[in-house]
N, C-alpha and C positions, 0 to 999 in steps of 0.2 A: 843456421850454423852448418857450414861443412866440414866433415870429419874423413879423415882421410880411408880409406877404404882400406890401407895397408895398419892402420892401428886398431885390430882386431882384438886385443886389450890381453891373447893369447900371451903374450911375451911380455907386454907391461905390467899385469896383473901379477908376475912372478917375482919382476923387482922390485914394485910396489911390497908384494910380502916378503921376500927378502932385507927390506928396509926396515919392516916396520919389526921384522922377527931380530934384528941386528939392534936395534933400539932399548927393545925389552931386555934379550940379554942385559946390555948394559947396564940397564936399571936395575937388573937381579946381579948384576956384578959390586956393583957399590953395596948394597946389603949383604952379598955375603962379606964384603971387606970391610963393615961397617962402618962407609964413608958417606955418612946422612948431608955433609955440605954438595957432596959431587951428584949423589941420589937426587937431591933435589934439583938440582939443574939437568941432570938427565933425565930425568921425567917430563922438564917440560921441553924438553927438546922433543920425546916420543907426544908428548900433546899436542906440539906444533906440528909437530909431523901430521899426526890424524887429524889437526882442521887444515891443513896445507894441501893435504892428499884427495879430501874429497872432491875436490874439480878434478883431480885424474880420473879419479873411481868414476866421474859421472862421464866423463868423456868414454873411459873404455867400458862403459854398461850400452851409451850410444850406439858406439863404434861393433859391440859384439851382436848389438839387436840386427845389423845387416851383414852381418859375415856371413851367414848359408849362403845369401844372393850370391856371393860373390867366389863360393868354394870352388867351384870348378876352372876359374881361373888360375894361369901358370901366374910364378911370382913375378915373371918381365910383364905383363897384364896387369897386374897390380900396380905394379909401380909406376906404368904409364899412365893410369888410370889417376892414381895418388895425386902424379904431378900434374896432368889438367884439372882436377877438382883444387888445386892448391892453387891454381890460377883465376879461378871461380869467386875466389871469399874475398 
């Protein structure tokens, strides 16, 4: 599997919890408005989320085990890099 060397999982890992921190909310929103019909569908909307998400999570666990190799590269290095390994797969 090729992983692009620019998804260092730095910046995804943040929307990722951004998403999942937006989810909960909700969930705590309906309870305090105690709206148990809307709670219950918001909850498995954050359920689907967390079995949805785990191919990202495994992709940016991949993606961060080679990011040192790759630190000292500028970001136009990277991105050239990205897009011949994106030609690879």
């Amino acid at each position: 599997m090729q992983i692009p060397i620019i998804a260092t999982g730095s910046v995804y890992q943040t929307y990722l919890d951004a998403a999942r921190k937006n989810l909960e909310n909700l969930v705590r929103l309906t309870a305090a408005l105690n709206d148990s019909e809307f709670g219950r569908e918001a909850q498995l909307i954050l359920d689907s989320f967390d079995d949805s998400a785990m191919d990202a999570v495994a992709l940016i666990s991949a993606a961060n085990e080679n990011a040192a190799a790759f630190a000292d590269l500028t970001p136009r290095e990277i991105a050239q890099l990205s897009v011949y390994r994106g030609m690879d797969a």
